[in-house]
Backbone as XML, in Angstrom:
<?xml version="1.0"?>
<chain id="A" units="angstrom">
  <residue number="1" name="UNK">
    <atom name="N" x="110.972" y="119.089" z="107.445"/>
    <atom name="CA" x="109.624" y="119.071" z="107.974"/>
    <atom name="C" x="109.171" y="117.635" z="108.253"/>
  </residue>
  <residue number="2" name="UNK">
    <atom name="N" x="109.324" y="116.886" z="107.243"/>
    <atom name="CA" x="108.820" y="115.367" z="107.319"/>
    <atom name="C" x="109.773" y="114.740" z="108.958"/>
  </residue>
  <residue number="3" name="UNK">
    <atom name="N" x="110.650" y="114.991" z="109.369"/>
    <atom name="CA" x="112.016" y="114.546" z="110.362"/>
    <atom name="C" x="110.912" y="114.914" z="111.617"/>
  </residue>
  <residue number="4" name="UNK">
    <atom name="N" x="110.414" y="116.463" z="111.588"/>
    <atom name="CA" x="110.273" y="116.764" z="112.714"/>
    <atom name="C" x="108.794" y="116.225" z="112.553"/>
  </residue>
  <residue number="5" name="UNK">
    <atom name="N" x="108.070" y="115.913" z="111.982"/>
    <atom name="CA" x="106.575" y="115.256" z="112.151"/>
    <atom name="C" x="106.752" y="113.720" z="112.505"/>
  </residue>
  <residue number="6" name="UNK">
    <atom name="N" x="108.133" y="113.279" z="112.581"/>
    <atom name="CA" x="108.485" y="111.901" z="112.864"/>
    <atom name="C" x="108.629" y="111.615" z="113.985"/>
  </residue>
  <residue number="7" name="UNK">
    <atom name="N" x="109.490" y="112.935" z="114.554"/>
    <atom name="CA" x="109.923" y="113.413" z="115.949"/>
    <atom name="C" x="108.920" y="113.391" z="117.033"/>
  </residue>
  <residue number="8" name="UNK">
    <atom name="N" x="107.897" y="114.102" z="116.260"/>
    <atom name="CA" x="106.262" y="114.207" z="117.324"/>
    <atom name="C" x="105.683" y="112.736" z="117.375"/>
  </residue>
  <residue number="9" name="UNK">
    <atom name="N" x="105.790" y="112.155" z="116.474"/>
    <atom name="CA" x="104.809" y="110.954" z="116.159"/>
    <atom name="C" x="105.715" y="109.860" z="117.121"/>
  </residue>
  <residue number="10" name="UNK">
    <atom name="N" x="106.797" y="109.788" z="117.490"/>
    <atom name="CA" x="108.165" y="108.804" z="117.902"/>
    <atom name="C" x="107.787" y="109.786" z="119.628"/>
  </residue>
  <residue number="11" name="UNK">
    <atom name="N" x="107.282" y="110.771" z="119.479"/>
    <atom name="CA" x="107.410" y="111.546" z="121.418"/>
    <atom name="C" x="106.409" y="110.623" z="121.316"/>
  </residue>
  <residue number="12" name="UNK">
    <atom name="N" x="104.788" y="111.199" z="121.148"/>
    <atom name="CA" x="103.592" y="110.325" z="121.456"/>
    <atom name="C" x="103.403" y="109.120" z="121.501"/>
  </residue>
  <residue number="13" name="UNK">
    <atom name="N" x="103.916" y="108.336" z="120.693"/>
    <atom name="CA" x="104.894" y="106.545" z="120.730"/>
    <atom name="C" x="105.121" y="106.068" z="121.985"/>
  </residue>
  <residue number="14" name="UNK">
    <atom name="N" x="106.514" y="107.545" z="122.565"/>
    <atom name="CA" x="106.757" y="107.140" z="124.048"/>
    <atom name="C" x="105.712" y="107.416" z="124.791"/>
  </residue>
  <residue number="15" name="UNK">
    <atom name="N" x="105.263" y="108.510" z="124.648"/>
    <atom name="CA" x="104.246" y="108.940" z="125.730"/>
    <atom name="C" x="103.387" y="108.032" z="126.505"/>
  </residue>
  <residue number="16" name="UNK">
    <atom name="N" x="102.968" y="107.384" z="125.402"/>
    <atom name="CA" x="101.949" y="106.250" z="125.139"/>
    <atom name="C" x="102.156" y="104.607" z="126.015"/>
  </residue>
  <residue number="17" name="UNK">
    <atom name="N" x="103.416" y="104.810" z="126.090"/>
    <atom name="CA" x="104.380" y="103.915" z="126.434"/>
    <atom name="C" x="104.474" y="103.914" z="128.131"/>
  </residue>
  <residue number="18" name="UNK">
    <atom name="N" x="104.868" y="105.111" z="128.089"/>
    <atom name="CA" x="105.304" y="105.498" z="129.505"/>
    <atom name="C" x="103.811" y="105.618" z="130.238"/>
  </residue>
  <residue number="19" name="UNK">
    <atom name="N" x="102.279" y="105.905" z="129.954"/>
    <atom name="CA" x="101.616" y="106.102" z="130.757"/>
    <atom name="C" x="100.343" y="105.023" z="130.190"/>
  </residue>
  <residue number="20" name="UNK">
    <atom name="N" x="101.006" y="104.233" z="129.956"/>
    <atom name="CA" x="100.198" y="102.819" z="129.569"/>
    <atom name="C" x="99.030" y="102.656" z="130.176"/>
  </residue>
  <residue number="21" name="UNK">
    <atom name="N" x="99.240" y="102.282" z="131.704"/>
    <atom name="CA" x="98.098" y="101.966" z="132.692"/>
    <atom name="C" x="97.297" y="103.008" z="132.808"/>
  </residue>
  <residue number="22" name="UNK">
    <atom name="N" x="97.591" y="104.278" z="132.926"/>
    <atom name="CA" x="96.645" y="105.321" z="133.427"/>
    <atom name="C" x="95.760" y="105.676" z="131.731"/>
  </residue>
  <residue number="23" name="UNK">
    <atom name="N" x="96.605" y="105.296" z="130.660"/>
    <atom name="CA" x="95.758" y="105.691" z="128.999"/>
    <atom name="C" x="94.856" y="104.573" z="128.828"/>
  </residue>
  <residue number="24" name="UNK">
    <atom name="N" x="94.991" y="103.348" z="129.461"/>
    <atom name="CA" x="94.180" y="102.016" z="129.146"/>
    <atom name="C" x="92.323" y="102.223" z="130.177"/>
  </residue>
  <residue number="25" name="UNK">
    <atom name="N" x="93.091" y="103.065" z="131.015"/>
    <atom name="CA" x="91.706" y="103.138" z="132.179"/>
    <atom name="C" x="90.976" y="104.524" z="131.721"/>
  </residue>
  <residue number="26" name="UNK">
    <atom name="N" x="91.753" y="105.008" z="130.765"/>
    <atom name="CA" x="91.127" y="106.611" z="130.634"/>
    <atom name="C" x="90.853" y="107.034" z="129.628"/>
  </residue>
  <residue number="27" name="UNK">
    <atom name="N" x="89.681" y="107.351" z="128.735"/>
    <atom name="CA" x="89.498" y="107.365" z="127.266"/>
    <atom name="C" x="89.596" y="109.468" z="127.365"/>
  </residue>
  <residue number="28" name="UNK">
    <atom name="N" x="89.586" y="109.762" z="128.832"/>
    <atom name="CA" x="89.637" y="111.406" z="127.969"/>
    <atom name="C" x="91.081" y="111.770" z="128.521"/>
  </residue>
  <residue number="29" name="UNK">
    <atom name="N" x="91.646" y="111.057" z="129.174"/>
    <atom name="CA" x="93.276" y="111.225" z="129.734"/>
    <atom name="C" x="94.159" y="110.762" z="127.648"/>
  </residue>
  <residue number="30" name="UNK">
    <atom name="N" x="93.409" y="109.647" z="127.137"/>
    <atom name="CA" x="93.412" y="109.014" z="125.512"/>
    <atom name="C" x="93.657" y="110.521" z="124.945"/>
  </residue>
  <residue number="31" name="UNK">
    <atom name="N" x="92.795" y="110.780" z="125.241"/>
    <atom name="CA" x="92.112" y="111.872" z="123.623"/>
    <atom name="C" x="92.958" y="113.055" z="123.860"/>
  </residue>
  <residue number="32" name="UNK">
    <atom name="N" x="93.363" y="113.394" z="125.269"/>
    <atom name="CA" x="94.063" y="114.660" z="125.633"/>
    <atom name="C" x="95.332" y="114.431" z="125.241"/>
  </residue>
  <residue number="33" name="UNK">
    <atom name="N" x="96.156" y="113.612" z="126.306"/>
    <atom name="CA" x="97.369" y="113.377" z="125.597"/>
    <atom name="C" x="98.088" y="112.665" z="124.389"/>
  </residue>
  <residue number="34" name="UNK">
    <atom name="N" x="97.038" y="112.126" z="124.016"/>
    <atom name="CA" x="97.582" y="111.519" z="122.433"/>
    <atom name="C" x="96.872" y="111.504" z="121.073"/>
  </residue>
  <residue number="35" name="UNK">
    <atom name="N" x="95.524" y="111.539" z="121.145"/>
    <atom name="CA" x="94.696" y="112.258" z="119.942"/>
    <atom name="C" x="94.702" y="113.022" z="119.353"/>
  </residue>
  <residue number="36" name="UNK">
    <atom name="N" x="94.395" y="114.046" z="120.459"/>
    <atom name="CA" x="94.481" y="115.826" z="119.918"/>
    <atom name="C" x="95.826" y="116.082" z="119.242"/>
  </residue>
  <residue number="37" name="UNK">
    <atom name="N" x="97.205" y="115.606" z="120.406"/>
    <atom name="CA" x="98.181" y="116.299" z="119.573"/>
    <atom name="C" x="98.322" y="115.658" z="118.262"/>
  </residue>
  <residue number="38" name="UNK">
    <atom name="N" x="97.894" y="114.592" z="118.308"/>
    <atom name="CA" x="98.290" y="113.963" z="116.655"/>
    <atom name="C" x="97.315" y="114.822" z="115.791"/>
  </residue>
  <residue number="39" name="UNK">
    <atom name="N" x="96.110" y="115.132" z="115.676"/>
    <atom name="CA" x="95.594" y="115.773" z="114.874"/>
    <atom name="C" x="95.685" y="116.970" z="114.670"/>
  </residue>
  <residue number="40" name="UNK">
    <atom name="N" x="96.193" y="117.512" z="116.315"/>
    <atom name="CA" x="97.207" y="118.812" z="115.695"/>
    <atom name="C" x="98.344" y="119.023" z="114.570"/>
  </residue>
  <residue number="41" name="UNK">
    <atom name="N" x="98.976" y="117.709" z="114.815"/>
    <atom name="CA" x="100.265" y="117.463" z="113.919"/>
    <atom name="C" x="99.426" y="117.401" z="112.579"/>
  </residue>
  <residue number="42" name="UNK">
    <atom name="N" x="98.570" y="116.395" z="112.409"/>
    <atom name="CA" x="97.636" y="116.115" z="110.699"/>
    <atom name="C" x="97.504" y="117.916" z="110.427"/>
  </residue>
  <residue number="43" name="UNK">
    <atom name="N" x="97.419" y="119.006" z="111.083"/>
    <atom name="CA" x="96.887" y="120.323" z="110.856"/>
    <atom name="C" x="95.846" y="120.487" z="111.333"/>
  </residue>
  <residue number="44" name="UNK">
    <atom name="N" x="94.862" y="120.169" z="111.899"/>
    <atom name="CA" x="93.845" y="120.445" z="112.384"/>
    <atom name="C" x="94.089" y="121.438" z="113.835"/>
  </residue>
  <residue number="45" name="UNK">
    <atom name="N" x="92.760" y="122.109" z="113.918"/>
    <atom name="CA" x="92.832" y="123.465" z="114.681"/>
    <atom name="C" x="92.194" y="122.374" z="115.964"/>
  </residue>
  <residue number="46" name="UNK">
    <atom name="N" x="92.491" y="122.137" z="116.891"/>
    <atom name="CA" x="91.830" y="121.349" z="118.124"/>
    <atom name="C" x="90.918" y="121.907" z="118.865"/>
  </residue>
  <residue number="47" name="UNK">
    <atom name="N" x="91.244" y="123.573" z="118.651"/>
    <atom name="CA" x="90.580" y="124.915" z="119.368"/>
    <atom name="C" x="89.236" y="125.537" z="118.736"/>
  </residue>
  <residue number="48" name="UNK">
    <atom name="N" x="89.355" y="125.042" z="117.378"/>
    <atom name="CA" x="88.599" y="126.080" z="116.397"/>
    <atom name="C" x="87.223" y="124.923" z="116.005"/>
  </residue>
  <residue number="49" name="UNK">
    <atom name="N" x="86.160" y="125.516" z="116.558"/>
    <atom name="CA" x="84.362" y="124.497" z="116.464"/>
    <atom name="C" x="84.303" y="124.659" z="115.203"/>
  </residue>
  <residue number="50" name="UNK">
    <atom name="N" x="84.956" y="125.394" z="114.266"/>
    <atom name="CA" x="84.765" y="125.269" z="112.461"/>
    <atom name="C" x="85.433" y="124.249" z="111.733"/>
  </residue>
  <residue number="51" name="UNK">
    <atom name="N" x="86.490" y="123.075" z="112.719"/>
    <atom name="CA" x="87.351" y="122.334" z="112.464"/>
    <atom name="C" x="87.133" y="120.932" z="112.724"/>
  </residue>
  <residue number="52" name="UNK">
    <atom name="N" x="86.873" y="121.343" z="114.505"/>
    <atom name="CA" x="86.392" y="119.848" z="115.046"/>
    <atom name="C" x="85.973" y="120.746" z="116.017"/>
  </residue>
  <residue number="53" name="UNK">
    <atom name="N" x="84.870" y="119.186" z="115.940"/>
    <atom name="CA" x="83.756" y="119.745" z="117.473"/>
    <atom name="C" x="84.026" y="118.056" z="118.875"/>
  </residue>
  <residue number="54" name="UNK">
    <atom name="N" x="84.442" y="118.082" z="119.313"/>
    <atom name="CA" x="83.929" y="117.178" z="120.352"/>
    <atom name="C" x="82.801" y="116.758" z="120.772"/>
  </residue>
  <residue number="55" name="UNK">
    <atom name="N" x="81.854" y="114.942" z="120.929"/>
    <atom name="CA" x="81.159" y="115.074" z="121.493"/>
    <atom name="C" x="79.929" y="115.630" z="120.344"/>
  </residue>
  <residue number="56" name="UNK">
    <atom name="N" x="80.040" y="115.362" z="119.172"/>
    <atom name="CA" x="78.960" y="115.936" z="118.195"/>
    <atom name="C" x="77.922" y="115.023" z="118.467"/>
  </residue>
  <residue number="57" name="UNK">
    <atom name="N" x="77.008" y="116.094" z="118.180"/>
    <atom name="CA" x="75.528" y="114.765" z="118.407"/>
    <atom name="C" x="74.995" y="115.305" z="116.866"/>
  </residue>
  <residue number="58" name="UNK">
    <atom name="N" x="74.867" y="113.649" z="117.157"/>
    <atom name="CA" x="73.502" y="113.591" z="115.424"/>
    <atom name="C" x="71.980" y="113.265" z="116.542"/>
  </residue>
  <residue number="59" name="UNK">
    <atom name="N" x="71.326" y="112.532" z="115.105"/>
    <atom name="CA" x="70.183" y="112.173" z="115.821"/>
    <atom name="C" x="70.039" y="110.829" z="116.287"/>
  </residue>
  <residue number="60" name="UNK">
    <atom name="N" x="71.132" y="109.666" z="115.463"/>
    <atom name="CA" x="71.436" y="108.309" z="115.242"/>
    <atom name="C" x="72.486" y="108.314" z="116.810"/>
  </residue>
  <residue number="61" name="UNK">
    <atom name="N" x="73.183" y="109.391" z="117.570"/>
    <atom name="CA" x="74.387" y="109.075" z="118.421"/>
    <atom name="C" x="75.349" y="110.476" z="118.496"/>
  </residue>
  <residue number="62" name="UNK">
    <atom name="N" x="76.361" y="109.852" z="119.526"/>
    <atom name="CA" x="77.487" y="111.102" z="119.452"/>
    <atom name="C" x="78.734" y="110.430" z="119.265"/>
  </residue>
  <residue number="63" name="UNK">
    <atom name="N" x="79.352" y="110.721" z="118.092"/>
    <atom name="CA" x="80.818" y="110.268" z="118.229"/>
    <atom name="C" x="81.823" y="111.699" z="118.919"/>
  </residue>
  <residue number="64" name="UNK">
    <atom name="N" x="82.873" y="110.832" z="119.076"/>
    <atom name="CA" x="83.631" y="111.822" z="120.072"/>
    <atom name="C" x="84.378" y="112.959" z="119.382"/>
  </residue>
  <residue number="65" name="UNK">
    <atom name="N" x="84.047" y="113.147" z="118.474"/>
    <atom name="CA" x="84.566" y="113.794" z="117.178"/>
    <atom name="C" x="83.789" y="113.907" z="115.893"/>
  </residue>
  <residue number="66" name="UNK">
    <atom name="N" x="84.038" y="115.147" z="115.410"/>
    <atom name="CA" x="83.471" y="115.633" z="114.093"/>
    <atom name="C" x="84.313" y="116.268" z="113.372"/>
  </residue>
  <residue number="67" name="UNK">
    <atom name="N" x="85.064" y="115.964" z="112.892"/>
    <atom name="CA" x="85.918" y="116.561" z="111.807"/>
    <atom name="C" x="85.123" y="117.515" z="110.338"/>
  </residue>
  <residue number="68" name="UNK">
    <atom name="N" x="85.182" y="118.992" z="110.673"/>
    <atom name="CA" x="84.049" y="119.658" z="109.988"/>
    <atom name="C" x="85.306" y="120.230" z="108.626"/>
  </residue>
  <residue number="69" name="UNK">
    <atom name="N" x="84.155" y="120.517" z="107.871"/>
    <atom name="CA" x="84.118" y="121.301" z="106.718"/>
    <atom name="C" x="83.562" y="122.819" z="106.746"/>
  </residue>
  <residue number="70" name="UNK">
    <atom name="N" x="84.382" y="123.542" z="106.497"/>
    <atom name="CA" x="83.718" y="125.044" z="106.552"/>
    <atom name="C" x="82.742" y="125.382" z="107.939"/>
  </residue>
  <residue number="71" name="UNK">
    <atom name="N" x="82.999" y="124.377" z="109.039"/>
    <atom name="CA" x="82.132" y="124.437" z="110.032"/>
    <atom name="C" x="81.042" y="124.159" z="109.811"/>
  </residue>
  <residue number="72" name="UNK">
    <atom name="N" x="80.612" y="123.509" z="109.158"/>
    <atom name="CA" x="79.080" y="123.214" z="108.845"/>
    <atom name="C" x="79.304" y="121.455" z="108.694"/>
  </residue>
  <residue number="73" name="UNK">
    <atom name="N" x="79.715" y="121.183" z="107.518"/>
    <atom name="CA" x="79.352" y="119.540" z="107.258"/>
    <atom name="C" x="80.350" y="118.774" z="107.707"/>
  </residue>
  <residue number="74" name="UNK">
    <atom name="N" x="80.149" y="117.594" z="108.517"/>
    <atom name="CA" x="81.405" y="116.741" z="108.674"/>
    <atom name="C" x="81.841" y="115.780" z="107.620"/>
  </residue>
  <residue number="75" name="UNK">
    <atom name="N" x="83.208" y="115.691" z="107.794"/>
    <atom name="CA" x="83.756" y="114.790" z="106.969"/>
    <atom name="C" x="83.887" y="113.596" z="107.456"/>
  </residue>
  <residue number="76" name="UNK">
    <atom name="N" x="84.129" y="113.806" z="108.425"/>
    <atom name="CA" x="84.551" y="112.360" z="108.939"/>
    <atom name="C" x="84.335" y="112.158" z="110.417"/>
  </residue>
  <residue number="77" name="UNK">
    <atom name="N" x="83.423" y="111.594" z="111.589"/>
    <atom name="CA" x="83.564" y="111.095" z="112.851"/>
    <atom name="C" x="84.595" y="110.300" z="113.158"/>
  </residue>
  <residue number="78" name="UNK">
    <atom name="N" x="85.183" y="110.592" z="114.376"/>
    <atom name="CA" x="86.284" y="109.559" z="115.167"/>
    <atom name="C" x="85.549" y="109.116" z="116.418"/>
  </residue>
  <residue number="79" name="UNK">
    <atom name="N" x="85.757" y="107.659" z="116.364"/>
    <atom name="CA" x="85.427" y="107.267" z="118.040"/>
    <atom name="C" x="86.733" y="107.319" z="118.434"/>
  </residue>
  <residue number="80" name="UNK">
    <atom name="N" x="87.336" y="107.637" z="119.744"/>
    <atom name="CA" x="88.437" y="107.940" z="119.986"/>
    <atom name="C" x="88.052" y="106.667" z="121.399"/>
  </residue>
  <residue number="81" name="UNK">
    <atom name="N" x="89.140" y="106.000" z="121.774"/>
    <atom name="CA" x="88.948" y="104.867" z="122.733"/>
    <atom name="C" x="90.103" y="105.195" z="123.997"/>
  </residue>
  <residue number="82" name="UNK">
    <atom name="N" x="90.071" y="104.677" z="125.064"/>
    <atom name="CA" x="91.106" y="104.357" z="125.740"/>
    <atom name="C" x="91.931" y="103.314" z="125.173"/>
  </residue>
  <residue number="83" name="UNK">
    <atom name="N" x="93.183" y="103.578" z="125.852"/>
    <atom name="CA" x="94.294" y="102.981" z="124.641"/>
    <atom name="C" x="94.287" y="101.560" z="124.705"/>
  </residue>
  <residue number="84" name="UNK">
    <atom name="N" x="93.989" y="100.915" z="123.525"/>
    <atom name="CA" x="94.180" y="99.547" z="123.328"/>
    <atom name="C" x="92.879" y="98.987" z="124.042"/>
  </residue>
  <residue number="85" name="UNK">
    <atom name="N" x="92.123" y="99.721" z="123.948"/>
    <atom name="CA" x="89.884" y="99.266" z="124.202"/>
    <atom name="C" x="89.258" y="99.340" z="122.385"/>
  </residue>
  <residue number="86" name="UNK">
    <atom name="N" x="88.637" y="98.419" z="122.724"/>
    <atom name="CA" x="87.817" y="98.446" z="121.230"/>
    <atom name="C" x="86.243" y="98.317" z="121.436"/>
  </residue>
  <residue number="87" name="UNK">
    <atom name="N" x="85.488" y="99.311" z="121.205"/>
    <atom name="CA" x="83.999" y="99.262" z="120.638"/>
    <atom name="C" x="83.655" y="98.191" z="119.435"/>
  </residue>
  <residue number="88" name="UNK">
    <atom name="N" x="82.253" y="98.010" z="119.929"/>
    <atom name="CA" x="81.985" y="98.156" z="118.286"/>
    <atom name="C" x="81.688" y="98.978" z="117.418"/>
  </residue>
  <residue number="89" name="UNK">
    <atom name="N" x="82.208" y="98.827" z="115.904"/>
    <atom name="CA" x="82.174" y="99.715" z="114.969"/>
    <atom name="C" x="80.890" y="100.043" z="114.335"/>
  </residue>
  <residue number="90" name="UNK">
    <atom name="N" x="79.711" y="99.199" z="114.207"/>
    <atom name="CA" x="79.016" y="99.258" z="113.887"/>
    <atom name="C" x="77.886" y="100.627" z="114.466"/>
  </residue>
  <residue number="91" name="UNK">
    <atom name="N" x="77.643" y="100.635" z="115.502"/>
    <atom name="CA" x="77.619" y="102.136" z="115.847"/>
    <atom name="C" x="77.738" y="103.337" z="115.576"/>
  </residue>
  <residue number="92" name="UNK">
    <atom name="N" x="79.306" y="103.499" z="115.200"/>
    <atom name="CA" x="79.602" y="104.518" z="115.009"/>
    <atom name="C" x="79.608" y="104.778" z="113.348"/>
  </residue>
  <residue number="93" name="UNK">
    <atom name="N" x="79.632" y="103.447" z="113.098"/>
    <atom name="CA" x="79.015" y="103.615" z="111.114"/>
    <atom name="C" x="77.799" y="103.894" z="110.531"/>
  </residue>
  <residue number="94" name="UNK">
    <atom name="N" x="76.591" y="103.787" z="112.177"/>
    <atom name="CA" x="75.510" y="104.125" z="111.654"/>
    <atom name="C" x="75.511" y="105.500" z="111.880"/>
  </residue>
  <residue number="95" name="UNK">
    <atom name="N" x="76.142" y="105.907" z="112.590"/>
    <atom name="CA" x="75.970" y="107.370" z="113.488"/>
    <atom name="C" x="76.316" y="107.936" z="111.475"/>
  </residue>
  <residue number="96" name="UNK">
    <atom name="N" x="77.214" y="107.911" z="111.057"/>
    <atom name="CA" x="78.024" y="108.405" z="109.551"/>
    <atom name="C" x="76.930" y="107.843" z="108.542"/>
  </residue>
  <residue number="97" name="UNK">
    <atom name="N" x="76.224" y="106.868" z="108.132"/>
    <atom name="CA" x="75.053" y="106.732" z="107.336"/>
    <atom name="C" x="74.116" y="107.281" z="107.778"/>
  </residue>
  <residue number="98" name="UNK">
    <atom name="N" x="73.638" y="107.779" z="108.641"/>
    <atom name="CA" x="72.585" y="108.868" z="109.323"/>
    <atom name="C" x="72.823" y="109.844" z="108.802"/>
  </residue>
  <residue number="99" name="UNK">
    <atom name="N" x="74.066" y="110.426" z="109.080"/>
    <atom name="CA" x="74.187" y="111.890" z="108.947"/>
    <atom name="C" x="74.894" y="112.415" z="107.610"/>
  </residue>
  <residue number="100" name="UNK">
    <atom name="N" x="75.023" y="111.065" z="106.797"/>
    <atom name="CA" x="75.628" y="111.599" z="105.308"/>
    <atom name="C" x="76.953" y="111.753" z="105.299"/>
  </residue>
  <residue number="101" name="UNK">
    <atom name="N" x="77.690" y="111.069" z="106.493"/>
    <atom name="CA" x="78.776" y="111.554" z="106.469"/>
    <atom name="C" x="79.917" y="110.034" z="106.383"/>
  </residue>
  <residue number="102" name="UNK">
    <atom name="N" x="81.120" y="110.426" z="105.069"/>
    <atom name="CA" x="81.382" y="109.234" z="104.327"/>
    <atom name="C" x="82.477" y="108.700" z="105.138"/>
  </residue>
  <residue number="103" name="UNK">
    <atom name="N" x="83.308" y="109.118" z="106.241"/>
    <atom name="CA" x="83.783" y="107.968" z="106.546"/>
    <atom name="C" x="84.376" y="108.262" z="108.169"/>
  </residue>
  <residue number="104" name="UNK">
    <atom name="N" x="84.210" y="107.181" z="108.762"/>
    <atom name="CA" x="84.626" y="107.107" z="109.988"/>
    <atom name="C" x="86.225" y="106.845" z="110.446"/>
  </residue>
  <residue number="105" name="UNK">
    <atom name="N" x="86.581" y="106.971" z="111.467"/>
    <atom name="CA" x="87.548" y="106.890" z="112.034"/>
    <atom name="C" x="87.914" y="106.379" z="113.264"/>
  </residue>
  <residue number="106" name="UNK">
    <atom name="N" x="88.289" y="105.182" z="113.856"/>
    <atom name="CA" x="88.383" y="104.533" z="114.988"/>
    <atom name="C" x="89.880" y="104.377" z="115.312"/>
  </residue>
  <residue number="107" name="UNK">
    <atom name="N" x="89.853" y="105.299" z="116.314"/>
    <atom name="CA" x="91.487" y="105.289" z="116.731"/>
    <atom name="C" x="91.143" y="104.855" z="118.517"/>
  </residue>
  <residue number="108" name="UNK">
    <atom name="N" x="92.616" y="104.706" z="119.510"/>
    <atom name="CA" x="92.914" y="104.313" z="120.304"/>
    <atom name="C" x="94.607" y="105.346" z="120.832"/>
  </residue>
  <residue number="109" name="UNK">
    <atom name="N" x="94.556" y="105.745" z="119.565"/>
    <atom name="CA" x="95.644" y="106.674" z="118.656"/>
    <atom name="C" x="96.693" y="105.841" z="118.601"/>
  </residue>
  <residue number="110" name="UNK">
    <atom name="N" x="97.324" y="104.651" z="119.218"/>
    <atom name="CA" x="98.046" y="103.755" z="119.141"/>
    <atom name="C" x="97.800" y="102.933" z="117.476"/>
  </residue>
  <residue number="111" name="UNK">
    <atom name="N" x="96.342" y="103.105" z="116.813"/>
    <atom name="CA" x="95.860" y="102.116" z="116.300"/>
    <atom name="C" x="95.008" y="103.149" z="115.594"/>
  </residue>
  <residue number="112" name="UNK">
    <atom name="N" x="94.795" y="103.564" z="114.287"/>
    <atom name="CA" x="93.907" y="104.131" z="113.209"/>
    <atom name="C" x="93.254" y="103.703" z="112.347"/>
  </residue>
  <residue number="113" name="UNK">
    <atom name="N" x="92.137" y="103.871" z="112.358"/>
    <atom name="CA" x="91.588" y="103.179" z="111.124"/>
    <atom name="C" x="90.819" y="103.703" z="110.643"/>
  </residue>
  <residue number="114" name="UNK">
    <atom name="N" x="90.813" y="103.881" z="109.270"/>
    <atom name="CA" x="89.539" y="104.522" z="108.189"/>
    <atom name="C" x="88.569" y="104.133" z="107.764"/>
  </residue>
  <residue number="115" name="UNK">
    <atom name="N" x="87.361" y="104.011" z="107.587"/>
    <atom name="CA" x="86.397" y="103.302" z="107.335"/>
    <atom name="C" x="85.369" y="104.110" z="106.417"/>
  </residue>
  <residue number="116" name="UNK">
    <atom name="N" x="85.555" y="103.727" z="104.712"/>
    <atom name="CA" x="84.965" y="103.899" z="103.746"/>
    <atom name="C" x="83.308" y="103.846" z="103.972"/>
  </residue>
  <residue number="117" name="UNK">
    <atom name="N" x="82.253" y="104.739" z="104.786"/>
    <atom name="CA" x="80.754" y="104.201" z="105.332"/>
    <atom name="C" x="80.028" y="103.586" z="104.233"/>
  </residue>
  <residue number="118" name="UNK">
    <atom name="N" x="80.028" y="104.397" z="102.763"/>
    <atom name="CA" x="79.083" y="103.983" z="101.965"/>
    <atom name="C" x="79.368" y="102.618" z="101.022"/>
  </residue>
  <residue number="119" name="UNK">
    <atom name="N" x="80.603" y="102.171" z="101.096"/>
    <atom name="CA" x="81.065" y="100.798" z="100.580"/>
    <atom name="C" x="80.096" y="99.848" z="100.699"/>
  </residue>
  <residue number="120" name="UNK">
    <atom name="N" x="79.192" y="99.321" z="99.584"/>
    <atom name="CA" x="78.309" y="98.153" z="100.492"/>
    <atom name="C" x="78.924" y="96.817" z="100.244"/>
  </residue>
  <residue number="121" name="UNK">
    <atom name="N" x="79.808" y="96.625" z="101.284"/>
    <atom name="CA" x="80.664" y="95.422" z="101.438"/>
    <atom name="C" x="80.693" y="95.390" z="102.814"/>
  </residue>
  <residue number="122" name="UNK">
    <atom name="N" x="81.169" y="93.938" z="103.495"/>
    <atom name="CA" x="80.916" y="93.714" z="104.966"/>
    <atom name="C" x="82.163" y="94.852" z="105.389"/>
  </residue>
  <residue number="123" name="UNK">
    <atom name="N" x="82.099" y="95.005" z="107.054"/>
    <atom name="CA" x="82.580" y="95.934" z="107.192"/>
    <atom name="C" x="83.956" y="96.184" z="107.755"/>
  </residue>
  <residue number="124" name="UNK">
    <atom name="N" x="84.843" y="94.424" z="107.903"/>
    <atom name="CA" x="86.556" y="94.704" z="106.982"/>
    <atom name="C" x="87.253" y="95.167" z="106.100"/>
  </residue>
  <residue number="125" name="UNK">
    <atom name="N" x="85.823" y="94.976" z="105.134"/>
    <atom name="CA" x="86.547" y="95.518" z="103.964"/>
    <atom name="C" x="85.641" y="97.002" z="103.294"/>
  </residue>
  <residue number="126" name="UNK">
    <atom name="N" x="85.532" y="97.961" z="104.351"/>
    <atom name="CA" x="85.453" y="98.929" z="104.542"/>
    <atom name="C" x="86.165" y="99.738" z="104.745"/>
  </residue>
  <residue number="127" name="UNK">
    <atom name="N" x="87.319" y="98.790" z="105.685"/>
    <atom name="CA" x="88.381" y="99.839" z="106.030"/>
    <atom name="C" x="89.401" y="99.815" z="104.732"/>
  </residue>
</chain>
């Protein structure tokens, strides 16, 4: 099992590779071909609004992702980027102290990162 989750993670690698220019100009060409399937691979249902919702709105913002609990509470927001683009984080950490929700996620999917929200330490060492 671990071989073939290596297998997927080493395709999307190439994928990533091979459609460089068109993933750098395209944050939902990003999320389609290389986000989703990775969080398919983590187990997540991509299909199922009790899992993840796309595009969640709070009242603070919308991150491009809501990673739910029982369909009701999120665990965790992802800003999801075009590949190898960076936001700022700060944003999307308030969007997660708004809504009670403890930690964020800033991918590019090339590039992941976790971000501890309620840590009160600057926000490197968050992640």
């Amino acid at each position: 099992m671990f071989q073939n989750i290596l297998d997927k993670i080493r395709a999307l690698r190439e994928r990533a590779v091979k459609y460089r220019d068109q993933l750098a100009k395209n944050e939902v060409l990003t999320r389609y071909a290389l986000i989703d399937p990775f969080l398919r691979l983590l187990g997540w249902d991509t299909e199922d609004p009790e899992q993840i919702r796309p595009e969640f709105s709070t009242q603070a913002g919308r991150p491009d992702y809501a990673l739910l609990h029982g369909g009701e509470s999120p665990l965790a927001f992802i800003g999801a980027k075009s590949l190898e683009r960076q936001e700022g984080l700060q944003q999307y950490i308030t969007y997660c102290v708004a809504e009670g929700v403890k930690y964020f996620i800033a991918t590019d999917r090339l590039k992941w990162e976790v971000y501890d929200t309620f840590i009160l330490k600057p926000l490197v060492e968050r992640r």
